[in-house]
VEXVEX-717665 format. One record per residue (C-alpha): x, y, z; residue number from 1. Coordinates in nm, 3 decimals, padded with zeros to 5 digits. Layout:
[atom [X, Y, Z], NUM];
...
//
This chain:
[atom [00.000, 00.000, 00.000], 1];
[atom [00.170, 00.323, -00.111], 2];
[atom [00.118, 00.677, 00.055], 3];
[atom [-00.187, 00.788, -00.144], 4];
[atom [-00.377, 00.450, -00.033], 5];
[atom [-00.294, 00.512, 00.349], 6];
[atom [-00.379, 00.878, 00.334], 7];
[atom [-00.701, 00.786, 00.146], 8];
[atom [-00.790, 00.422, 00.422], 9];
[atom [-00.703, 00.720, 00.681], 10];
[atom [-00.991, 00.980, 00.531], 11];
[atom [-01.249, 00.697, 00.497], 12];
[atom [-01.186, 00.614, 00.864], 13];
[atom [-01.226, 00.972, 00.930], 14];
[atom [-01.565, 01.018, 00.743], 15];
[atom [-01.676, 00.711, 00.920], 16];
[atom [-01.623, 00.816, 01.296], 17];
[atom [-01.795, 01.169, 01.226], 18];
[atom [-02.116, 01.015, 01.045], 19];
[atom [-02.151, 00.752, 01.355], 20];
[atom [-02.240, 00.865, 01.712], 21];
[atom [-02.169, 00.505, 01.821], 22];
[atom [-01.825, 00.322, 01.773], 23];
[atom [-01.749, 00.008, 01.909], 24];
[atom [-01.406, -00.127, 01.926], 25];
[atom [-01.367, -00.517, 01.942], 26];
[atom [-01.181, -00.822, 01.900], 27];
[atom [-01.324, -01.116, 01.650], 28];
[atom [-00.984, -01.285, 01.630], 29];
[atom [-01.063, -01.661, 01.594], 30];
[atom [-01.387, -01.655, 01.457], 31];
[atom [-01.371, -01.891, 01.092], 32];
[atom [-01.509, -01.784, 00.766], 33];
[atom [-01.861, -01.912, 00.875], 34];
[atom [-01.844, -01.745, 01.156], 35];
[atom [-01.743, -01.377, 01.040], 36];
[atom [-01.993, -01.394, 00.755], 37];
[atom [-02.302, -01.510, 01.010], 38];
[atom [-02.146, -01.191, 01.234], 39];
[atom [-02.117, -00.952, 00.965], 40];
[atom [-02.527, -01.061, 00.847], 41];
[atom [-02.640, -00.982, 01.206], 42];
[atom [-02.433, -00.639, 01.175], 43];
[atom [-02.632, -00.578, 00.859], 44];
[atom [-02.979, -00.648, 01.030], 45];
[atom [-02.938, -00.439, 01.299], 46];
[atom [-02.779, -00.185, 01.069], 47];
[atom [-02.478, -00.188, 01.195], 48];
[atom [-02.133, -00.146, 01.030], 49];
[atom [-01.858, -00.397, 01.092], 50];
[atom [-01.474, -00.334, 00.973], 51];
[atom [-01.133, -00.517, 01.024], 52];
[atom [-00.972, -00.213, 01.031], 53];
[atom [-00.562, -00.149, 01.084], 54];
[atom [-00.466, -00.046, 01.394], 55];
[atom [-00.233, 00.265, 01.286], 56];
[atom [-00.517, 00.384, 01.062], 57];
[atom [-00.770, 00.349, 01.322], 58];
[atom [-00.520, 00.562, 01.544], 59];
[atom [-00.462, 00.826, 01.330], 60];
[atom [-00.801, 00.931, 01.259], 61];
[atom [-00.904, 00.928, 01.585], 62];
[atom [-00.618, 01.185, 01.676], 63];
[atom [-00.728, 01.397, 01.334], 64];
[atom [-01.093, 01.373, 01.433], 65];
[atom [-01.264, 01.689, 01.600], 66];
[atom [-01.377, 01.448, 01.914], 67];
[atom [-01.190, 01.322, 02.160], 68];
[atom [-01.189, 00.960, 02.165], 69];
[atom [-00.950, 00.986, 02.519], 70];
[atom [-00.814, 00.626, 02.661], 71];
[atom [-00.975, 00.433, 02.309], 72];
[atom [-00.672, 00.499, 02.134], 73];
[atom [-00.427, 00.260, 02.379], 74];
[atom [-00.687, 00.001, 02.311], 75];
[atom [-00.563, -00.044, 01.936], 76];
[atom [-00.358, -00.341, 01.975], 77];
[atom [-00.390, -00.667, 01.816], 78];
[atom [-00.708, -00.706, 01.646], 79];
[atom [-00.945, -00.477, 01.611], 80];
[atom [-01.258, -00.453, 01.416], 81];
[atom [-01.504, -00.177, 01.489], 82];
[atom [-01.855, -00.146, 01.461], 83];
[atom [-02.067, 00.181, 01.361], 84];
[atom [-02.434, 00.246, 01.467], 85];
[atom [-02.637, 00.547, 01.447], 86];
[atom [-02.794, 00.340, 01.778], 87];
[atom [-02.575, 00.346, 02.084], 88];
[atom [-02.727, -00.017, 02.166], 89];
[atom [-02.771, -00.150, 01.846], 90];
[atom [-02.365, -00.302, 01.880], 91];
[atom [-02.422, -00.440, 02.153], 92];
[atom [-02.732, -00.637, 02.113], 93];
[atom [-02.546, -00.777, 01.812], 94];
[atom [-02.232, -00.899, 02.043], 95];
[atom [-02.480, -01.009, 02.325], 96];
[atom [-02.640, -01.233, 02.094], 97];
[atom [-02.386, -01.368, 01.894], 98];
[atom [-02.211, -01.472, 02.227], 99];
[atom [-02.470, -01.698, 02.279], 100];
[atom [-02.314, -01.915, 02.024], 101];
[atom [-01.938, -01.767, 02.087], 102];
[atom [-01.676, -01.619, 02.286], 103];
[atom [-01.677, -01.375, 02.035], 104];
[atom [-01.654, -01.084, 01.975], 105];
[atom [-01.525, -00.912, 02.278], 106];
[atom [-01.563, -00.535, 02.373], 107];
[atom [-01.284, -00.329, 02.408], 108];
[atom [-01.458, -00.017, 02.454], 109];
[atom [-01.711, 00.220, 02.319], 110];
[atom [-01.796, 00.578, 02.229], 111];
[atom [-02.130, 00.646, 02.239], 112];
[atom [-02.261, 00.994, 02.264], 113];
[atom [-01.931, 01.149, 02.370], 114];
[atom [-01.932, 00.893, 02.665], 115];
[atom [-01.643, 00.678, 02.656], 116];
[atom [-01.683, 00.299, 02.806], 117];
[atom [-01.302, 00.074, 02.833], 118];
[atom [-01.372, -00.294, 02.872], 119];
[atom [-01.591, -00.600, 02.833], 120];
[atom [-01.765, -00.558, 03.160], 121];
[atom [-01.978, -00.274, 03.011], 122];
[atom [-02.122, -00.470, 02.761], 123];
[atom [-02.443, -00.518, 03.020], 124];
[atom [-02.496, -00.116, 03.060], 125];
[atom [-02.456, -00.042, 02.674], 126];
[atom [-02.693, -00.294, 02.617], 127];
[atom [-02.947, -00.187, 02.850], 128];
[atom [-02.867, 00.199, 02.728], 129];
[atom [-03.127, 00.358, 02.602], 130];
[atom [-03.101, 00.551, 02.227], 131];
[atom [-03.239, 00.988, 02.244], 132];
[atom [-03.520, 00.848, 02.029], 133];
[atom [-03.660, 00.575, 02.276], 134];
[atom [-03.631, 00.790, 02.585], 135];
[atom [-03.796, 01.058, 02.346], 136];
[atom [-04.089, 00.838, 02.271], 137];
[atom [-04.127, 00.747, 02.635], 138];
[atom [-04.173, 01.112, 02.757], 139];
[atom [-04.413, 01.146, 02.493], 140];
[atom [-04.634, 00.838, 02.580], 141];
[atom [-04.617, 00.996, 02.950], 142];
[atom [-04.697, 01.351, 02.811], 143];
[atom [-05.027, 01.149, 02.629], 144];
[atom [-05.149, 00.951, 02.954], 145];
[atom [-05.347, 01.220, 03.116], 146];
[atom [-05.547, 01.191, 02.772], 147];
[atom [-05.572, 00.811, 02.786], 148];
[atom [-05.697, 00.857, 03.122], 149];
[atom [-06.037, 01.109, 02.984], 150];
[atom [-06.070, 00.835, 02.718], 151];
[atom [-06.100, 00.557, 03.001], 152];
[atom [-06.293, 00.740, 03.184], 153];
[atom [-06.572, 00.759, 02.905], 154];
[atom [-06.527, 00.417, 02.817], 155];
[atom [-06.660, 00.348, 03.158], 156];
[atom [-06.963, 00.165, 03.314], 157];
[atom [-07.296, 00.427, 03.283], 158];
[atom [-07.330, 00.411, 03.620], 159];
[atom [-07.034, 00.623, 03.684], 160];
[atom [-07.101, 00.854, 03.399], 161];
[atom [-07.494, 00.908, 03.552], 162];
[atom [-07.295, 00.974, 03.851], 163];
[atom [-07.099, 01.265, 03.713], 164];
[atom [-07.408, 01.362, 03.525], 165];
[atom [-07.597, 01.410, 03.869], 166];
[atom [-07.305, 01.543, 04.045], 167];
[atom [-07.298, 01.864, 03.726], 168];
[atom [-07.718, 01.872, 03.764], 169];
[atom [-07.699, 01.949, 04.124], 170];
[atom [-07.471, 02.247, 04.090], 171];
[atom [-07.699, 02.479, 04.008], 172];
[atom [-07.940, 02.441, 04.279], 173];
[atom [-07.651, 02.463, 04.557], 174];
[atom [-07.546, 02.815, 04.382], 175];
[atom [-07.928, 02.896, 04.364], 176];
[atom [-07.961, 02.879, 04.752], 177];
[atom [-07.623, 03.082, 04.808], 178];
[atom [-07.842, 03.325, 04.680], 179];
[atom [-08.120, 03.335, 04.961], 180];
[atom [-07.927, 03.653, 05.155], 181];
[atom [-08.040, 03.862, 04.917], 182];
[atom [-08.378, 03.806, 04.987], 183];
[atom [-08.323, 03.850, 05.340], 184];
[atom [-08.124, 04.168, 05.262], 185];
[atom [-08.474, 04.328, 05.047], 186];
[atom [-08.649, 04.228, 05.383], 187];
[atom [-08.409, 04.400, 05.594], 188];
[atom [-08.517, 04.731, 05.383], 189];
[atom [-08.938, 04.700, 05.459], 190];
[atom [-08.914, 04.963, 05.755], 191];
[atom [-08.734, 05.226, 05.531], 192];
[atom [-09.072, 05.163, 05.275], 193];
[atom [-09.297, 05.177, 05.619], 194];
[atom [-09.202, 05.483, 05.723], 195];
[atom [-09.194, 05.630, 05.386], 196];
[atom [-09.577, 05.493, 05.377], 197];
[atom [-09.644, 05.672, 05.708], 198];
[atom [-09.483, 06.001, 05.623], 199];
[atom [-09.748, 06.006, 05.328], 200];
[atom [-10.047, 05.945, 05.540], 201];
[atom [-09.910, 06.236, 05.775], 202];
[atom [-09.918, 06.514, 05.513], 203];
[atom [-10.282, 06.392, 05.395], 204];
[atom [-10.414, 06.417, 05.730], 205];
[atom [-10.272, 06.798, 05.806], 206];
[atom [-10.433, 06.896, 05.475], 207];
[atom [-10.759, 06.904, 05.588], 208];
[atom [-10.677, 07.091, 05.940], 209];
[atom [-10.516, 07.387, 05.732], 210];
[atom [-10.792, 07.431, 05.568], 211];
[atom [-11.090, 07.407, 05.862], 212];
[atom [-10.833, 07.639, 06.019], 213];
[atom [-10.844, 07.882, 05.742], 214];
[atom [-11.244, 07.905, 05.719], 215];
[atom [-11.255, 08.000, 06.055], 216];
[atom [-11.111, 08.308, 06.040], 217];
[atom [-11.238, 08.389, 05.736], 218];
[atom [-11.547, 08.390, 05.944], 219];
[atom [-11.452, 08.592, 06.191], 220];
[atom [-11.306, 08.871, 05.996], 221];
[atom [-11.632, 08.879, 05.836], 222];
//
């Protein structure tokens, strides 16, 4: 391989790690023909890219690449073949399951999100990690309950719907008697319309003394 080709391997590599959130570096060393072709078809169902890749290369992109891949790069020793996902579990389901079969392939360490895992023993938590887009749809299904919860609710036995029903029917007649002060209050004003009433009958009955008292000494003067 002359320099053009390395530069060139060393670009792809490059284009690689910044189109992939999620890069897995492993070791498939022992695994037969059958064996890597059955692994690379389970890569390519879970959509997952799988590469033998050289360990310089692998290096060397890494250390031109705008994110820091930290302690990954002293892991490129001996084999290594890593696999892309857009899913930060997606490699890992892949490994867990073809380990049912294998001792193969084995995790040297992950970046996933800018989160940087060293060993096999983490195998468990990236496979139990949970991608933006499922944690996304969970808040959403938790943001749609409360509306689940009206739709129950009128999907329910008539009994408990009569219920409400009654319970909205009876509200008027409780603000109906809040009322009843006010009728107390128009009572409360009856003397003010009683003495008014009096006052009235007073002036009518002076009207007739003025004038008896005004005939009489006409009469006299006369």
């Amino acid at each position: 391989m002359n320099k053009e080709e390395k530069v060139k391997s060393v670009e792809e590599l490059k284009g690689q790690l910044a189109d992939y959130k999620s890069i897995y570096l492993t070791d498939i060393a022992g695994l037969n023909a059958i064996q890597t072709s059955k692994l690379r078809r389970e890569c390519f169902n879970s959509n997952v890219k799988l590469s033998v890749v050289k360990n310089t290369f692998l290096e060397r992109a890494m250390s031109e690449s705008d994110s820091d891949y930290g302690d990954l790069k002293d892991l490129l020793k001996g084999n290594t073949a890593i696999m892309l996902s857009s899913i930060g579990n997606s490699p890992a389901k892949v490994i867990k399951k073809f380990r049912k079969d294998s001792d193969k392939p084995i995790l040297k360490g992950a970046f996933v999100d800018e989160a940087i895992y060293i060993g096999d023993e983490h195998i468990e938590a990236l496979f139990n990690l949970k991608s933006k887009e499922e944690v996304v749809g969970e808040i959403i299904s938790l943001l749609q309950s409360p509306a689940k919860n009206v739709i129950s609710a009128l999907k329910s036995s008539p009994a408990k719907i009569a219920g409400i029903v009654k319970t909205l029917s009876d509200k008027p007649a409780e603000e109906v008697k809040a009322e009843e002060p006010v009728a107390e209050e128009v009572k409360a004003e009856e003397p003010v319309a009683d003495k008014l009433k009096q006052k009235k009958m007073t002036k009518q009955r002076s009207k007739p003394l003025r004038v008896n008292l005004k005939m009489n000494l006409n009469k006299k003067l006369s």
